[in-house]
Structure formats: C-alpha cells, structure tokens
mmCIF file of the C-alpha atoms, coordinates in Angstrom:
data_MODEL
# 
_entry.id   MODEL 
# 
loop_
_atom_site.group_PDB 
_atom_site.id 
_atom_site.type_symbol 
_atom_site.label_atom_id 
_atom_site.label_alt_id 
_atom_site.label_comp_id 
_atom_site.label_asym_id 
_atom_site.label_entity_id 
_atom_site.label_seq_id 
_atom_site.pdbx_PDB_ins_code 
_atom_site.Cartn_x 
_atom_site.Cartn_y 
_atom_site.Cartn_z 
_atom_site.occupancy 
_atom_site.B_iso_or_equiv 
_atom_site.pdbx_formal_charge 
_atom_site.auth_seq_id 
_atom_site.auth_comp_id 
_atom_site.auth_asym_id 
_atom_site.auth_atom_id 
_atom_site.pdbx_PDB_model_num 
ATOM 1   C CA . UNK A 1 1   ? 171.940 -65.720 130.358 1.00 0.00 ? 1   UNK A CA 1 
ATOM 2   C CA . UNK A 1 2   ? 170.247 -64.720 133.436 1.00 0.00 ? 2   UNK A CA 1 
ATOM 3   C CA . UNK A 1 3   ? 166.513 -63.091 133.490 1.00 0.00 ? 3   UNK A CA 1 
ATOM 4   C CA . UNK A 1 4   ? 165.183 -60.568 135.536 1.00 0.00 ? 4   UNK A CA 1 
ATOM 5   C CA . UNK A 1 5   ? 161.979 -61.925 137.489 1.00 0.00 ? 5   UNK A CA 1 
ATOM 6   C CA . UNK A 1 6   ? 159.285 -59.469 137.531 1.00 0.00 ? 6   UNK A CA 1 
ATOM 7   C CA . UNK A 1 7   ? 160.486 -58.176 141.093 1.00 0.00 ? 7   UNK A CA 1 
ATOM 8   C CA . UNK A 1 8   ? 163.355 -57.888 140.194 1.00 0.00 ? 8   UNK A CA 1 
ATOM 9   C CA . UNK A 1 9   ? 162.739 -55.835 137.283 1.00 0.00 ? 9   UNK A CA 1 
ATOM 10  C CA . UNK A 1 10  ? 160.229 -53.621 140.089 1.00 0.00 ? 10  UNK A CA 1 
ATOM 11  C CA . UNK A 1 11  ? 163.265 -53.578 142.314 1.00 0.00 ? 11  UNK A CA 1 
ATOM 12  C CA . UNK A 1 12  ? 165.471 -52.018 139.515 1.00 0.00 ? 12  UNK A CA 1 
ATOM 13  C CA . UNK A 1 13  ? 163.051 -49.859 137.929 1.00 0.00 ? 13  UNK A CA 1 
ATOM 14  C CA . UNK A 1 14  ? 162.099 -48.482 141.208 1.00 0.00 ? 14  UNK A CA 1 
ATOM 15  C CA . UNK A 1 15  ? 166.283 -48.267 142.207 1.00 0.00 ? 15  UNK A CA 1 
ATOM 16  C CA . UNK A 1 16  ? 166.447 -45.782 138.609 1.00 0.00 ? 16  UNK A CA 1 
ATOM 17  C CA . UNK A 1 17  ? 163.556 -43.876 139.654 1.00 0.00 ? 17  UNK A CA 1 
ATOM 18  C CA . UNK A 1 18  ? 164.794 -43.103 142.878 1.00 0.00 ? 18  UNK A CA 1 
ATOM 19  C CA . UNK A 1 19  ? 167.831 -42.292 141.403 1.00 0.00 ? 19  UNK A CA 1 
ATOM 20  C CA . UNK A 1 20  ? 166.545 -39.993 138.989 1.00 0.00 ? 20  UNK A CA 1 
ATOM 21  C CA . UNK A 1 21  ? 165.730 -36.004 140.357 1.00 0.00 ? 21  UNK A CA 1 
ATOM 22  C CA . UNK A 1 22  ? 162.795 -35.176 141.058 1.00 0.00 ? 22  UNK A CA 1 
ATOM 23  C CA . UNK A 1 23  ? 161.183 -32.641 139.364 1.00 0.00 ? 23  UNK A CA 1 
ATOM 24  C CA . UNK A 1 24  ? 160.275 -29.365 141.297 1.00 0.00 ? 24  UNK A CA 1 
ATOM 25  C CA . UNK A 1 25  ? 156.871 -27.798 140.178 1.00 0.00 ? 25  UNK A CA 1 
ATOM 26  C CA . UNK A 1 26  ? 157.191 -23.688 139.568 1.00 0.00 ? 26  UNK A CA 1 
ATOM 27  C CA . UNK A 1 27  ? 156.601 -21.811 141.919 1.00 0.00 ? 27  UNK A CA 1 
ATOM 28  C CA . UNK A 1 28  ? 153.749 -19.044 141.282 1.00 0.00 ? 28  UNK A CA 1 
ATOM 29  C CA . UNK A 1 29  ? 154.555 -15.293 141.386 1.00 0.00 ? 29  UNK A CA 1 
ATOM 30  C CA . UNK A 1 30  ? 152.319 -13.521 144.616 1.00 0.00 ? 30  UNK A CA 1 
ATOM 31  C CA . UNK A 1 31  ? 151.713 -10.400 144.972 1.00 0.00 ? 31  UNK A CA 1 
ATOM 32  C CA . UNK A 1 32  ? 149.316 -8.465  147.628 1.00 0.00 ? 32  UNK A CA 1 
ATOM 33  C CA . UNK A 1 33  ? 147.150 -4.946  147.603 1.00 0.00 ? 33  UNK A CA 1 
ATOM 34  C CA . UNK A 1 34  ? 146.126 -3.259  150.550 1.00 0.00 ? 34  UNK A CA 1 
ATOM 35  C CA . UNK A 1 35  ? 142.263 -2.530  149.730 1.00 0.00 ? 35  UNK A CA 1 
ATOM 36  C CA . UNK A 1 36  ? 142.105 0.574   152.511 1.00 0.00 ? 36  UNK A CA 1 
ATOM 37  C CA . UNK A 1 37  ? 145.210 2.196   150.929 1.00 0.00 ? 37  UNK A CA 1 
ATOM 38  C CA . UNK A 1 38  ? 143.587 2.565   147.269 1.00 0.00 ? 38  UNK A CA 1 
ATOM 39  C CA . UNK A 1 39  ? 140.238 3.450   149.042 1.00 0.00 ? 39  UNK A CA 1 
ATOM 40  C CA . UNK A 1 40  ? 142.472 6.543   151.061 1.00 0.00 ? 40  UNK A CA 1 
ATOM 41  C CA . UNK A 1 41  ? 144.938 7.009   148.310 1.00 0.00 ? 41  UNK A CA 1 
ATOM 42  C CA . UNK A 1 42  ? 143.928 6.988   145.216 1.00 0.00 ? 42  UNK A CA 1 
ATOM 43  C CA . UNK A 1 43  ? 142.066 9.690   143.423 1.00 0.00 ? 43  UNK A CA 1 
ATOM 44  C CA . UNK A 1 44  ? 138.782 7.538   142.651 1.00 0.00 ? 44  UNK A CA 1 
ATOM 45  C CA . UNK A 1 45  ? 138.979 6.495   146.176 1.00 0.00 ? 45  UNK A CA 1 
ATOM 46  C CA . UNK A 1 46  ? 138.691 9.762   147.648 1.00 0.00 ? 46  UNK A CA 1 
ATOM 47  C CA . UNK A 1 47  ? 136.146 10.711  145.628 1.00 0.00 ? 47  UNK A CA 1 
ATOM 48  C CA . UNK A 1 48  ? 134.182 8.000   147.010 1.00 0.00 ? 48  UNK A CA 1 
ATOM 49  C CA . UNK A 1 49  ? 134.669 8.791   150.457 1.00 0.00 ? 49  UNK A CA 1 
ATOM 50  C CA . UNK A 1 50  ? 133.741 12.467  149.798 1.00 0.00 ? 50  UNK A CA 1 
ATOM 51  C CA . UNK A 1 51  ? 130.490 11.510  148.481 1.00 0.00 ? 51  UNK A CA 1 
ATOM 52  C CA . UNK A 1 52  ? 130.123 8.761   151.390 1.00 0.00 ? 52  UNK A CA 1 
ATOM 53  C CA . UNK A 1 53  ? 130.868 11.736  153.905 1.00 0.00 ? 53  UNK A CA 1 
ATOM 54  C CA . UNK A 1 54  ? 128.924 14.310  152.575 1.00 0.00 ? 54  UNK A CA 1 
ATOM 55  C CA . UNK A 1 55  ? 125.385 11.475  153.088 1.00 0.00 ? 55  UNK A CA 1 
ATOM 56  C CA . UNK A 1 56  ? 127.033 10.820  156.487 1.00 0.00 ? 56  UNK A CA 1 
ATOM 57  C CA . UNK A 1 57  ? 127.119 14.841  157.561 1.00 0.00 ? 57  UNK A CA 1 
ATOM 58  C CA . UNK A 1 58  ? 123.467 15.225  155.929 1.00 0.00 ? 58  UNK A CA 1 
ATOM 59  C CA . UNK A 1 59  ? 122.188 12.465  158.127 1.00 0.00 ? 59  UNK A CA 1 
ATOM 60  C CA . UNK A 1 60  ? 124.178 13.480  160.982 1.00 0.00 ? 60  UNK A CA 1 
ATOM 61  C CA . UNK A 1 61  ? 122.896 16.944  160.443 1.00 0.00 ? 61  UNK A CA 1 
ATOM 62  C CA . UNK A 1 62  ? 119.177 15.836  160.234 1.00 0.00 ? 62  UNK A CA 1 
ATOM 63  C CA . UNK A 1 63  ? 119.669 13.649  163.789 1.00 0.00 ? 63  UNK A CA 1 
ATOM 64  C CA . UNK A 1 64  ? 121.608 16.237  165.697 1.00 0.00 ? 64  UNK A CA 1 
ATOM 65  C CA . UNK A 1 65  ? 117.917 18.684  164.560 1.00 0.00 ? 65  UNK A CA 1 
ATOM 66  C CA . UNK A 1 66  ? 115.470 15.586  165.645 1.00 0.00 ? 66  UNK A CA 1 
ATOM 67  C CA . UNK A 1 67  ? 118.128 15.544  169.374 1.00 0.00 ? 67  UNK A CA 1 
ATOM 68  C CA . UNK A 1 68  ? 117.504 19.249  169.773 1.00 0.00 ? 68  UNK A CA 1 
ATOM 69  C CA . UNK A 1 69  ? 113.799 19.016  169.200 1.00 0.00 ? 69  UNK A CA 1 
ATOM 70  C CA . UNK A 1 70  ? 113.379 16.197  171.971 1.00 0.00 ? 70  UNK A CA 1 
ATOM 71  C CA . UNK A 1 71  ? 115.643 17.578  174.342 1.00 0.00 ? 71  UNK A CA 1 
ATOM 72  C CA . UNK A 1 72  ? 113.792 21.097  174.273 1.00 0.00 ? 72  UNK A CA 1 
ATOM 73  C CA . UNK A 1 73  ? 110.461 18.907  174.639 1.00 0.00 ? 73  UNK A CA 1 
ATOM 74  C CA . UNK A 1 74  ? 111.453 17.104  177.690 1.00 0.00 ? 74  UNK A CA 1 
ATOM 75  C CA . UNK A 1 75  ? 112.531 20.762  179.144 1.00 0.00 ? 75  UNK A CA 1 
ATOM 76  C CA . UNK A 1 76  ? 109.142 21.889  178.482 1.00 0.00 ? 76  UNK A CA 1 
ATOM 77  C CA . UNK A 1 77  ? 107.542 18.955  180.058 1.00 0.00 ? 77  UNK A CA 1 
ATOM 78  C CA . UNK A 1 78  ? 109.900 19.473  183.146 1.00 0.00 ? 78  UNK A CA 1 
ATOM 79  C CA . UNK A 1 79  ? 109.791 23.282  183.499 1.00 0.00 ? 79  UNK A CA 1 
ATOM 80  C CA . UNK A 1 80  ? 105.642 23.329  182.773 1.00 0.00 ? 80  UNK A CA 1 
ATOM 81  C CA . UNK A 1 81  ? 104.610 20.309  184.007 1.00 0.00 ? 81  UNK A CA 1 
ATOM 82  C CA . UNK A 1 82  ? 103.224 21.505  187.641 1.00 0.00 ? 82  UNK A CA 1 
ATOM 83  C CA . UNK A 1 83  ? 101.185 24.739  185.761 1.00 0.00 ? 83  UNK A CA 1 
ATOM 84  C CA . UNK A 1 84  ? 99.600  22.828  182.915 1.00 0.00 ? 84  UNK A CA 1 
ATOM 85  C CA . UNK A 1 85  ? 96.427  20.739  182.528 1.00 0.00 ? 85  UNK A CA 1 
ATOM 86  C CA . UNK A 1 86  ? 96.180  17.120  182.690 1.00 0.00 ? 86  UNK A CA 1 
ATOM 87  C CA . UNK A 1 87  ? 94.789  17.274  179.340 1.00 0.00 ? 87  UNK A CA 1 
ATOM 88  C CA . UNK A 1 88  ? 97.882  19.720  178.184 1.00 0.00 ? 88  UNK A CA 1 
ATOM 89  C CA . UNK A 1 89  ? 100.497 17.617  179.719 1.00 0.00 ? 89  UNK A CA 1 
ATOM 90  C CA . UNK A 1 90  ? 99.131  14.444  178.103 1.00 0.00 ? 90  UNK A CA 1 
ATOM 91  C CA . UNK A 1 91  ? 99.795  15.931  174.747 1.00 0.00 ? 91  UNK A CA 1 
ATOM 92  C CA . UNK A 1 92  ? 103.155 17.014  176.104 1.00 0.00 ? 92  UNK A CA 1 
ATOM 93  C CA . UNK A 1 93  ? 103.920 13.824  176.630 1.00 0.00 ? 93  UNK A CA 1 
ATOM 94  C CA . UNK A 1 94  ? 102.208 11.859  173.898 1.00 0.00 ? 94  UNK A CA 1 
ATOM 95  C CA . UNK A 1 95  ? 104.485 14.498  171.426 1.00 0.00 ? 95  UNK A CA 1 
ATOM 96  C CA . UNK A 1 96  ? 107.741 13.471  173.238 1.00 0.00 ? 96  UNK A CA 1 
ATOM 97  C CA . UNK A 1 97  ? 107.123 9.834   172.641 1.00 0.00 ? 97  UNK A CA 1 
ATOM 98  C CA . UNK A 1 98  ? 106.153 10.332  168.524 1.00 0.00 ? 98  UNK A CA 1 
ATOM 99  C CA . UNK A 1 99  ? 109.446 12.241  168.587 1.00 0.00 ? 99  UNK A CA 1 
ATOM 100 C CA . UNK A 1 100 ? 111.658 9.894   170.384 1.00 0.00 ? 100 UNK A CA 1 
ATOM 101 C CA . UNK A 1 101 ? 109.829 7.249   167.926 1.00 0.00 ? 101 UNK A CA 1 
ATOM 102 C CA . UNK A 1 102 ? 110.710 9.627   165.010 1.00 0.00 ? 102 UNK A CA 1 
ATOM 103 C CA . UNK A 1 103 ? 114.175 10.229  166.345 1.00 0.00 ? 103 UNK A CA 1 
ATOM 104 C CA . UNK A 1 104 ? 115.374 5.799   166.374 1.00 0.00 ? 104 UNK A CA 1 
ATOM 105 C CA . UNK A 1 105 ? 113.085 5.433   162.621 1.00 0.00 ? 105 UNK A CA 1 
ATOM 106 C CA . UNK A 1 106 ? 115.550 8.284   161.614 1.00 0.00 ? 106 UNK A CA 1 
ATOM 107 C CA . UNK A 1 107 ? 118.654 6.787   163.200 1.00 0.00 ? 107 UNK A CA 1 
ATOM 108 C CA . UNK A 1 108 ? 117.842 3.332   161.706 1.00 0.00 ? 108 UNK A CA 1 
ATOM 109 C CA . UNK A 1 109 ? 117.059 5.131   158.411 1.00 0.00 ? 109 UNK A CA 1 
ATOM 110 C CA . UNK A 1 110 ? 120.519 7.011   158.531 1.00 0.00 ? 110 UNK A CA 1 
ATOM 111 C CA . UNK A 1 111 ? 122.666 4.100   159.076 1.00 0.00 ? 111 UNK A CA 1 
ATOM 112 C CA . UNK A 1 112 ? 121.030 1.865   156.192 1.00 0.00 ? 112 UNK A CA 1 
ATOM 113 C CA . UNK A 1 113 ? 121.357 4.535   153.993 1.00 0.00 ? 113 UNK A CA 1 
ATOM 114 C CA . UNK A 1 114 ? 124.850 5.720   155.025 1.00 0.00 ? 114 UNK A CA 1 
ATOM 115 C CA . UNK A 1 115 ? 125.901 1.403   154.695 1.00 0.00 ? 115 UNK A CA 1 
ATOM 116 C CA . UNK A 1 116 ? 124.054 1.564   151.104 1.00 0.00 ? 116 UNK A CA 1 
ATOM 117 C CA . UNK A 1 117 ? 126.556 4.829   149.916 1.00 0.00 ? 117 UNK A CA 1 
ATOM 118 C CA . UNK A 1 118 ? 129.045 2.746   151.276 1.00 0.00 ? 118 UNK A CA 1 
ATOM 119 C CA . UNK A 1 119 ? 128.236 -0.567  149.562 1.00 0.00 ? 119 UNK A CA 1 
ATOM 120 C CA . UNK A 1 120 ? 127.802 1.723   146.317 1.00 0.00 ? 120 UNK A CA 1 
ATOM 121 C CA . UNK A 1 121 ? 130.818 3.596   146.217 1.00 0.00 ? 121 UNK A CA 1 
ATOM 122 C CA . UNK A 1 122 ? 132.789 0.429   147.595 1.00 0.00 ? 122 UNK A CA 1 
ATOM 123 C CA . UNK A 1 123 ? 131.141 -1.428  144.595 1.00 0.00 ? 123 UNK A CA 1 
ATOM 124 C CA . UNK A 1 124 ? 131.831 1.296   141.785 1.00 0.00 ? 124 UNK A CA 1 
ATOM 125 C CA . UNK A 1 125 ? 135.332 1.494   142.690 1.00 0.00 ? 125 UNK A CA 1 
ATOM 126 C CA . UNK A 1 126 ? 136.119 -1.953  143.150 1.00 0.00 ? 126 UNK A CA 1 
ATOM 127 C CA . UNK A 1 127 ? 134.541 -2.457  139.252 1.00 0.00 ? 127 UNK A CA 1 
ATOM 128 C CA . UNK A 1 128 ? 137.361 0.631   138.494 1.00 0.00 ? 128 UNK A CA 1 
ATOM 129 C CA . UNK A 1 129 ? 140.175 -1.136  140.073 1.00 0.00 ? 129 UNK A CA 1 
ATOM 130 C CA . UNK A 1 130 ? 139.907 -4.684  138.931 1.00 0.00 ? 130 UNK A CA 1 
ATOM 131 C CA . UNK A 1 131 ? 141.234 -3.893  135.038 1.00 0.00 ? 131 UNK A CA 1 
ATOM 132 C CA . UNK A 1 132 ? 144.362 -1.998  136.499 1.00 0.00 ? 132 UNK A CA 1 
ATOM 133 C CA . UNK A 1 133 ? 145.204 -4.677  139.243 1.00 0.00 ? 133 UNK A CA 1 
ATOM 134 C CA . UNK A 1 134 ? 144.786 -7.025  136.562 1.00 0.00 ? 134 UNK A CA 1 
ATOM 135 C CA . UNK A 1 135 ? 147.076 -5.022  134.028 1.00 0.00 ? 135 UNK A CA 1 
ATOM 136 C CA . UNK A 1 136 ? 149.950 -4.529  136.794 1.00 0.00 ? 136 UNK A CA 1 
ATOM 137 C CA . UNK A 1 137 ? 149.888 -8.371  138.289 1.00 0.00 ? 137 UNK A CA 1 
ATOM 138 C CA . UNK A 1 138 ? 150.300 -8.943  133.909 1.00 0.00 ? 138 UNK A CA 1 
ATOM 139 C CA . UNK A 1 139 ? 153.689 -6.364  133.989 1.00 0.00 ? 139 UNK A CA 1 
ATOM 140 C CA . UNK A 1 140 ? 154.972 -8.251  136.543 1.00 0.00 ? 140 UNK A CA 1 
ATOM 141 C CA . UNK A 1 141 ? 154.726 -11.727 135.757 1.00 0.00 ? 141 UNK A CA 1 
ATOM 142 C CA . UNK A 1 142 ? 152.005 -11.967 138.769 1.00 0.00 ? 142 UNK A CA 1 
ATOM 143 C CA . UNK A 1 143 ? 150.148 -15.584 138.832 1.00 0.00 ? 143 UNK A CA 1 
ATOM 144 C CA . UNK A 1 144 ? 148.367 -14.711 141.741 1.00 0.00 ? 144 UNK A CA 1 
ATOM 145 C CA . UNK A 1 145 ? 146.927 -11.600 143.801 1.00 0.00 ? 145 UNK A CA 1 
ATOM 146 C CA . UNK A 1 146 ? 145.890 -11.850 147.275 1.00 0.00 ? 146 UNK A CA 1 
ATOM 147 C CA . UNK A 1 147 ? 144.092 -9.122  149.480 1.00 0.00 ? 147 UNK A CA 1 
ATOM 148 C CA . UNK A 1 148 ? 146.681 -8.336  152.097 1.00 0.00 ? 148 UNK A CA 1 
ATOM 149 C CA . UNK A 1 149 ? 144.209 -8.403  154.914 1.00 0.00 ? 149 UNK A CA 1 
ATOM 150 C CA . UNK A 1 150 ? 141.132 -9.845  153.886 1.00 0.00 ? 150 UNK A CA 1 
ATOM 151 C CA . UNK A 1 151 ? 142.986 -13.176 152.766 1.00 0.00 ? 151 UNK A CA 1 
ATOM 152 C CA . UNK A 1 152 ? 144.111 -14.922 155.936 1.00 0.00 ? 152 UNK A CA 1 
ATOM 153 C CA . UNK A 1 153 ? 147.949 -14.188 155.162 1.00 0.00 ? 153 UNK A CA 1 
ATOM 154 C CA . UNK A 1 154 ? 149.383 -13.117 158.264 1.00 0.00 ? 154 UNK A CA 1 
ATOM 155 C CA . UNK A 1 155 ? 152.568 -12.212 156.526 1.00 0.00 ? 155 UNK A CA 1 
ATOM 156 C CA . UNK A 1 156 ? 153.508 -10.854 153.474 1.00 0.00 ? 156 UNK A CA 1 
ATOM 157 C CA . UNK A 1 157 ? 157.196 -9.018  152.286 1.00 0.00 ? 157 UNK A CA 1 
ATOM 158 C CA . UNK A 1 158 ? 156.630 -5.463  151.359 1.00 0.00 ? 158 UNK A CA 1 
ATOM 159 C CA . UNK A 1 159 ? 158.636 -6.439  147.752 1.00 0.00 ? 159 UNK A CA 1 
ATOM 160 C CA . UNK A 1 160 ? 155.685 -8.240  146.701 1.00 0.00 ? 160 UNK A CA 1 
ATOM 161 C CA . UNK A 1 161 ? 153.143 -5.301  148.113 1.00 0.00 ? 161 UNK A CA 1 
ATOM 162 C CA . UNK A 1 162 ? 152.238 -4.057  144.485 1.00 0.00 ? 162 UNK A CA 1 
ATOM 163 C CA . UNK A 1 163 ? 149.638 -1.445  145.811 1.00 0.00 ? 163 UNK A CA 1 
ATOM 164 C CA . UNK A 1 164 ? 151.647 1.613   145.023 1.00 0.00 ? 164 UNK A CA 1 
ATOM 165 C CA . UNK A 1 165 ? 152.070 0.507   141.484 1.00 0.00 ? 165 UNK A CA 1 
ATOM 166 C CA . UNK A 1 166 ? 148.182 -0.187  141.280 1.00 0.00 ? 166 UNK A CA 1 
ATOM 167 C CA . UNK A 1 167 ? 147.353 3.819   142.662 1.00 0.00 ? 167 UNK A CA 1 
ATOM 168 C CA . UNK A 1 168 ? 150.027 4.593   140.163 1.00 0.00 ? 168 UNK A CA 1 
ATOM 169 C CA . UNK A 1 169 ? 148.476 3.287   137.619 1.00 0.00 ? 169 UNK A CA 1 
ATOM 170 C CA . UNK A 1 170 ? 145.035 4.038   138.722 1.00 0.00 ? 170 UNK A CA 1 
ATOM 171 C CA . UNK A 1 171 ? 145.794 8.013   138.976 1.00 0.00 ? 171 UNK A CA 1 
ATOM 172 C CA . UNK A 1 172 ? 147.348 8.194   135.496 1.00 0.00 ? 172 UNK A CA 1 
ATOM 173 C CA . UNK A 1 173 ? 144.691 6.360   134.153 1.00 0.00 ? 173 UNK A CA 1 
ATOM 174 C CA . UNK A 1 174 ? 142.237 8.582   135.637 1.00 0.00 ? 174 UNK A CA 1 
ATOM 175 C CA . UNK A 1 175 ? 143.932 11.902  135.114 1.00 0.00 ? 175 UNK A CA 1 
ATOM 176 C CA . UNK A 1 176 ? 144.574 10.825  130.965 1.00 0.00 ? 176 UNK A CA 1 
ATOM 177 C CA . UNK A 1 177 ? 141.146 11.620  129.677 1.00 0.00 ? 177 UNK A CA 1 
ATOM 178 C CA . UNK A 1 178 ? 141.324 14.261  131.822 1.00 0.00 ? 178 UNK A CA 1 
ATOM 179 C CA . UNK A 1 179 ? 144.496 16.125  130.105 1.00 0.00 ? 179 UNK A CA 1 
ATOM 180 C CA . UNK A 1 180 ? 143.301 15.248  126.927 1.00 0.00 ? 180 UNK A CA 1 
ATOM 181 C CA . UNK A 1 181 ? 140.240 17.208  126.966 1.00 0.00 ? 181 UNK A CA 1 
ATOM 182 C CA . UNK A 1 182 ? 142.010 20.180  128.273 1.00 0.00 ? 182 UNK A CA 1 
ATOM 183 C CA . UNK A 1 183 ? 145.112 19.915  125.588 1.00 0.00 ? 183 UNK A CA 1 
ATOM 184 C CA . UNK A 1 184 ? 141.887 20.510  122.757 1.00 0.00 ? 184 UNK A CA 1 
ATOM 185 C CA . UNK A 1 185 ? 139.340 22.965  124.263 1.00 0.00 ? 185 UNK A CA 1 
ATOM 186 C CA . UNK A 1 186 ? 136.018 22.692  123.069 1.00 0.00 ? 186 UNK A CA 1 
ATOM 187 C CA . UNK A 1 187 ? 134.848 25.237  119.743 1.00 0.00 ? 187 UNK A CA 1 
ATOM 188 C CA . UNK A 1 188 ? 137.872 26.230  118.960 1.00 0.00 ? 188 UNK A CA 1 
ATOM 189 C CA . UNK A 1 189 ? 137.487 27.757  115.454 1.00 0.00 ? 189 UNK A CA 1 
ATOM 190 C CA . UNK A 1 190 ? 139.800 26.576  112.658 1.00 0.00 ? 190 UNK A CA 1 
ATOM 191 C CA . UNK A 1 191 ? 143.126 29.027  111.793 1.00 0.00 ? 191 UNK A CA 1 
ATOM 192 C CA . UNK A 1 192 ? 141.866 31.107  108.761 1.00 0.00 ? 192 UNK A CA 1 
ATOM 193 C CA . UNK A 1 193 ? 143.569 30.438  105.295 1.00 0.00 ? 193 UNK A CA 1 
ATOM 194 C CA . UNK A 1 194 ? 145.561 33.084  104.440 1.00 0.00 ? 194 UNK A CA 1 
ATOM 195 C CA . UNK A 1 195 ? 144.279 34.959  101.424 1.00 0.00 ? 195 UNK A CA 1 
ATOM 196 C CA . UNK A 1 196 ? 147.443 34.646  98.824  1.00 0.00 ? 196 UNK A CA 1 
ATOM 197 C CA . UNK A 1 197 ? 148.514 38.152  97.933  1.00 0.00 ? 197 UNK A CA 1 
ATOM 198 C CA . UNK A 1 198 ? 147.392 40.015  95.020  1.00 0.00 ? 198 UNK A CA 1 
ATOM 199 C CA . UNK A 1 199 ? 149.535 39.746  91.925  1.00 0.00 ? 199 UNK A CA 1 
ATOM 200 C CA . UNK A 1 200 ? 151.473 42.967  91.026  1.00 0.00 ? 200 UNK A CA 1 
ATOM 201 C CA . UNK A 1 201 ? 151.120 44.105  87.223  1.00 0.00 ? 201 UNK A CA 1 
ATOM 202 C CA . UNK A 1 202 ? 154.318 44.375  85.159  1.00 0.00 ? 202 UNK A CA 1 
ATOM 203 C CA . UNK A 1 203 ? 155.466 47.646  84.296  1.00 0.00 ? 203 UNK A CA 1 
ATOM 204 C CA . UNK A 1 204 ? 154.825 48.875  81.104  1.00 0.00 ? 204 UNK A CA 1 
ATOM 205 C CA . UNK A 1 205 ? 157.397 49.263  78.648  1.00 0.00 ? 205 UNK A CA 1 
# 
C-alpha cells in the first residue's frame, strides 16, 4: 500500500481546498441621511433655525444702529471740521475712533454669539434625531448609516437615501404629544351622575 509523504498530503489537502467554494462574507445594509435636509425640513429643524435667525436679525439690528452712528460722526467731522476748535475737533475725532472700536468689539461679539446659537441648536437637535435615525436604520435591516456629505462618499443611490423616512418619523413623533394633549383639554369637569328618578307610589286600592 502506498503512503502519502507529508507533501503530498499538503499537495492534496491544498488541491480540496481549492476546490472547495469559498465562502462570501455578508454584505452590510447602508443607508445615508442628508443632515441639511432634516435641519430645513423637519419641524424641530425649523424651529431651530427660527430661533438661530431671530439672534442673527437682533445682532444685525444692533450693528446696522452702531453703522449709522459712525457714519453720521464722520459727516459731522467732515461738514464742521473747518468751523470748530482744535480742542472740539479732537474730541470729534477721538469719539469716531471709540465708535469704530465699539463697532468691530460688536461685530466680533455678534458672530461668536450667532456661531454659539448655532452650535446650540445644531447640538439639541442632533441629540433629537439620533433615537429616530437609530429606530428607522432598525425597520430596515440598516447595519450601517453614513452622513451623505460629511462622510467622504461621493456617491450614493437615492434607494438607500433614508432621510425622508427619518423627517417622517421625526414629525410624527413630534406632533404625538402634541395631539394628545389637545384630544384631553385640561380641567375638564367630570359628566354629572344622573340622579335616578323618583319612585312613583302605587295607587291605592
């Protein structure tokens, strides 16, 4: 009877491996969410950029003021400046330059304050979202969730877009409570018992 040699048994055990299929890992389930689209869309979202626009009009309000002031300076200094005093115009000009100082402080102070809403609001919703992104990629067998634009993908197949489903879900979520307190208003009394009606005495015979 003829042995196998050890590389000979390699050979063949390598010949039946080969020979065998290979198997084919699963492939995960992707889906993507457009970010902007649930900021713009949905009705947390717009909340948040109302709130972010009304800081953005107050500061823009307050700046367009502080313009005004320094504009209507530097017209005083240019329509006076041949009639007034050395000592007047000095002040004149030593106002316009605490005013132009006041007027970048403010701008400086405006934008960190109007990136801080934003941070805020972008924060608040994004702690909103993440349950109901994470409930939807669960209905549809999702392994994995990518940010359509913030994720390097430079491609992505509108089937697997699941951001409609997310503001979907995020609206009726939203507008639930919402319903339900209205369905039961507040102090409502109780319906009154009706009294039972008073017996009727039997005729006498």
């Amino acid at each position: 009877m003829k042995r196998f040699s050890v590389p000979s048994a390699l050979a063949a055990a390598l010949l039946l491996a080969s020979a065998a299929p290979a198997q084919t890992p699963p492939v995960p389930k992707i889906g993507v969410i457009e970010v902007q689209r649930i900021v713009q869309e949905s009705a947390v979202g717009k909340e948040s950029l109302a709130r972010v626009q009304k800081v953005q009009q107050g500061k823009q309000d307050d700046l367009v003021k502080r313009q005004k002031e320094l504009r209507d300076l530097e017209q005083k200094i240019q329509d006076q400046g041949k009639s007034l005093s050395e000592d007047a115009m000095e002040k004149l000009q030593k106002d316009y330059q605490a005013k132009a100082l006041e007027l970048k402080r403010a701008q400086d102070d405006a934008q960190r304050d109007l990136e801080e809403a934003q941070r805020k609001e972008l924060s608040e919703l994004e702690r909103r979202v993440m349950p109901v992104i994470d409930a939807v990629a669960k209905e549809q067998n999702l392994q994995l969730v990518f940010n359509k634009f913030q994720s390097g993908l430079l491609y992505a197949d509108q089937n697997i877009d699941i951001t409609e489903a997310v503001i979907a879900k995020f609206n009726t979520q939203i507008a639930a409570p919402a319903a339900a307190g209205a369905a039961k208003p507040a102090g409502t009394p109780p319906a009154a018992a009706k009294k039972p009606a008073p017996a009727t005495p039997a005729p006498k015979k």
